[in-house]
ROBA-224242 format. One record per residue (C-alpha): residue in three letters; residue number from 1; x, y, z. Coordinates in steps of 0.25 Angstrom, whole numbers. Layout:
BEGIN
 code pos    c1    c2    c3
  ALA NUM     X     Y     Z
...
***
This chain:
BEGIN
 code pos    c1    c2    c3
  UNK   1   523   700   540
  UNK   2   507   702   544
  UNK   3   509   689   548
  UNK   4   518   690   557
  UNK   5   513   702   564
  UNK   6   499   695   568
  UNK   7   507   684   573
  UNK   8   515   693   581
  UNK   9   502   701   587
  UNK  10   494   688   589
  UNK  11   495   685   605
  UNK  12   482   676   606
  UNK  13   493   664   601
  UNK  14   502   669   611
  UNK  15   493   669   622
  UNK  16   487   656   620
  UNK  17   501   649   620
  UNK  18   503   655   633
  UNK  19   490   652   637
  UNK  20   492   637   633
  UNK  21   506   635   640
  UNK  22   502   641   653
  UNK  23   490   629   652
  UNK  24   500   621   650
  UNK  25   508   624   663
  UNK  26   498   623   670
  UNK  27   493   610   665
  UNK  28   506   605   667
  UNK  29   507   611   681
  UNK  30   495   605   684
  UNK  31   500   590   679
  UNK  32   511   592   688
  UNK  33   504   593   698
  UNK  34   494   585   698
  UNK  35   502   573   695
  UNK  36   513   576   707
  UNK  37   501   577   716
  UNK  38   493   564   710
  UNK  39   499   553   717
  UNK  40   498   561   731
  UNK  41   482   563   728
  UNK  42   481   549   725
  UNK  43   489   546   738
  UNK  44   478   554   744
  UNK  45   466   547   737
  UNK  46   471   533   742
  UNK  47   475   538   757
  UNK  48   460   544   756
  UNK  49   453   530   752
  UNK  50   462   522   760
  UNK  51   456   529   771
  UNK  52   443   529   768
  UNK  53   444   513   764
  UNK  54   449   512   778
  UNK  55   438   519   785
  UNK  56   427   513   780
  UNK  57   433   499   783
***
């Protein structure tokens, strides 16, 4: 029964599950987001050098 009542007053284990889910949201937000946006900023990248390249001909 003792037992129980620690568990039920321990929040540190509470807390640090909330505090690694909301990690994970945000890392999988981030992922998201970086991969929708990768193939434009690699657009970018190589309109950038094509421009360069052209220039310096």
């Amino acid at each position: 029964m003792e037992i129980l009542k620690t568990l039920k007053s321990n929040k540190l284990g509470a807390t640090a599950i909330e505090y690694g889910l909301l990690a994970a949201i945000i890392a999988l937000g981030i992922t998201t987001i970086l991969s929708s946006y990768g193939s434009t900023i690699n657009d970018t990248f190589v309109t950038v050098g094509t421009t360069i390249d052209a220039v310096r001909d």
